[in-house]
N, C-alpha and C positions, 0 to 999 in steps of 0.2 A: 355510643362509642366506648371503647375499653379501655383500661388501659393497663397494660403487662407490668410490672411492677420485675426487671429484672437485676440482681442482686450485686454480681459481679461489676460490671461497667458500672452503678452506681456506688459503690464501694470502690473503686477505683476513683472516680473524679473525685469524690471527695477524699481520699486520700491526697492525692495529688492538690489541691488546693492546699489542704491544711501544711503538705510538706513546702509548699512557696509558704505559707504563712510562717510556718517553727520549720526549719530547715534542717532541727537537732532532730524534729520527732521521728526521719526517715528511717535513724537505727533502730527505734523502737517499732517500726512498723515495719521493716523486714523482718526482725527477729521475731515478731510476734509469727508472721508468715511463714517463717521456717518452722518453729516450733510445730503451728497444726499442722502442715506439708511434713513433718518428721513422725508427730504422732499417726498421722492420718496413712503414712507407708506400713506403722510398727503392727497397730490396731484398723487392720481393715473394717471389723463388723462395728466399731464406732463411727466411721461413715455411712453406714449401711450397704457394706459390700460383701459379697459371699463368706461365709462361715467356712472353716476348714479347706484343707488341699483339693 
């Protein structure tokens, strides 16, 4: 048996817990999310998306 080890949806529950646990740590854990979601639009080839136009 295998097992997938998928990164998203586990990243998510456990956010989601720790934000019921510290209810403050949600600003820090959007912001954090915007942040790479803002770098991640500026600098495409740091995701490993196409180089140039």
């Amino acid at each position: 048996m295998q097992m997938h080890l998928v990164l998203g949806p586990l990243a998510a529950l456990i956010a989601g817990i720790l934000i019921l646990v510290m209810p403050r740590l949600l600003n820090y854990i959007v912001a954090i999310y915007l942040i790479l979601i803002g770098l991640a639009g500026l600098f495409p080839a740091l995701m490993g998306g196409p180089m140039g136009p």
